[in-house]
C-alpha positions in Angstrom: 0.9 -54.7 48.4 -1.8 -54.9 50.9 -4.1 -52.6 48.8 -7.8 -53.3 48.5 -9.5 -53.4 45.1 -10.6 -50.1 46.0 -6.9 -49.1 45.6 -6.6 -47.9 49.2 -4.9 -48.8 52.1 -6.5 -49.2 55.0 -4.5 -48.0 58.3 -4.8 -47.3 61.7 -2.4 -44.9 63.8 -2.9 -45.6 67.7 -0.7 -43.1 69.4 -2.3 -40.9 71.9 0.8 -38.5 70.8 -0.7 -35.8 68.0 3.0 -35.1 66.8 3.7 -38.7 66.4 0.3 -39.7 64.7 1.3 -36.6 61.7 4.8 -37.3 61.0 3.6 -41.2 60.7 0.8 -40.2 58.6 2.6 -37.6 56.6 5.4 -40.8 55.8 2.1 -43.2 54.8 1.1 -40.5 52.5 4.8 -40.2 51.1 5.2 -44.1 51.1 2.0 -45.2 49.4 -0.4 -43.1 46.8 -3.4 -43.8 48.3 -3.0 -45.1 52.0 -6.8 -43.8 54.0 -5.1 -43.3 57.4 -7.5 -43.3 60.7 -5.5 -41.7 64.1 -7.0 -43.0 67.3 -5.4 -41.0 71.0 -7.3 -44.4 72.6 -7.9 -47.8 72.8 -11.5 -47.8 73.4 -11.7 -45.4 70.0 -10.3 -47.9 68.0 -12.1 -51.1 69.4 -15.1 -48.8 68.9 -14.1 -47.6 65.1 -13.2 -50.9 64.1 -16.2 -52.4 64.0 -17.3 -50.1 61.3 -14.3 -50.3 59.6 -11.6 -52.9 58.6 -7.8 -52.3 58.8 -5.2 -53.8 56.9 -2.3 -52.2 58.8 -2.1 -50.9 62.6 0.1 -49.0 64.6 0.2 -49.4 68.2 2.2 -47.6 70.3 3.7 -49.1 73.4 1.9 -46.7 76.0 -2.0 -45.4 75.5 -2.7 -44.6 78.9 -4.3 -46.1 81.2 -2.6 -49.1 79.4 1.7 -48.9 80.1 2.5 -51.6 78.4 1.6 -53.7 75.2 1.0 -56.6 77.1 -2.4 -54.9 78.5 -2.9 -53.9 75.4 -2.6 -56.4 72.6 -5.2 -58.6 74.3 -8.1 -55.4 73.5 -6.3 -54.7 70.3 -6.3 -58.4 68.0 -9.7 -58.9 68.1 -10.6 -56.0 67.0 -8.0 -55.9 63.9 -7.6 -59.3 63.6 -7.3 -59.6 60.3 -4.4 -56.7 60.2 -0.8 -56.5 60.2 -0.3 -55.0 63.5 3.2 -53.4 64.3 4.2 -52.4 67.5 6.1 -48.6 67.9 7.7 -47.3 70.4 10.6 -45.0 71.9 11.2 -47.4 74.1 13.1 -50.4 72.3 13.9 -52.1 75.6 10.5 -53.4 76.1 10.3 -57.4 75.6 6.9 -58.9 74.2 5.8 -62.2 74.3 4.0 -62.3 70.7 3.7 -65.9 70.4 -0.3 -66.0 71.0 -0.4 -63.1 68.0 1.0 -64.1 64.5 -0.3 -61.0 62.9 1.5 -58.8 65.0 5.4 -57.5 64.8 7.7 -55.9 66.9 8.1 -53.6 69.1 10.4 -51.0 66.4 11.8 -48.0 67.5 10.1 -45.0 66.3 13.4 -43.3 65.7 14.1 -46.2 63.1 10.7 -44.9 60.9 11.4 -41.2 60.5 12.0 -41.5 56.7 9.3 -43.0 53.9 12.2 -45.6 52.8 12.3 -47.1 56.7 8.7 -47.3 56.8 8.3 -48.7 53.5 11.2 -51.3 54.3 9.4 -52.5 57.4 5.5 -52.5 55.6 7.4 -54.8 53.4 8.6 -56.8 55.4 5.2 -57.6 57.2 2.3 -56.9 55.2 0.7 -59.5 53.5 0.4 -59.1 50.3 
């Protein structure tokens, strides 16, 4: 699913929240054997990382200040991952996004709704190429 031929999946954690970057990285780790997961507290890392480095799968959290909202930041975040699956986290499910201009990118999903390996694995599923 996803994998490169290397056998690793490539993914990105942007969530300038340290406790929220582990538990999701500790679930990637329990959902697939060999997942390389980057964390990134900033856009402006990842734009910057991504360039060296090519992600299959992205999390982006709803608020990575001085962004508030995904709207300011899907437009920075696509073309720098645009071949990913980007999904869209949040604790705040309330939060509409107009995602028509971005086919690669899913959500926004409540964080809350990911806490164990078999929701995150559900939703990978459900929206990583394969």
């Amino acid at each position: 699913m996803g994998e490169e031929s290397g056998g690793s999946l490539r993914v990105a954690i942007i969530d300038d929240d340290p406790v929220e970057t582990e538990i999701l990285s500790i679930l990637m780790d329990e959902v697939f054997e060999a997942a390389d997961v980057s964390s990134f507290a900033t856009v402006s890392e990842f734009i910057d990382e991504s360039r060296k480095s090519d992600f299959e799968l992205v999390f982006l959290d709803r608020r990575l200040p001085p962004y508030a909202s995904f709207d300011e930041t899907l437009p920075l975040i696509v073309p720098a991952a645009r071949d990913a699956a980007i999904l869209l986290i949040t604790a705040h499910t309330f939060e509409r996004v107009d995602l028509s201009a971005y086919p690669n990118v899913a959500g926004p999903f409540a964080k809350l709704d990911l806490m164990t390996p078999e929701d995150l694995r559900s939703l990978i599923e459900r929206h990583l190429p394969n």
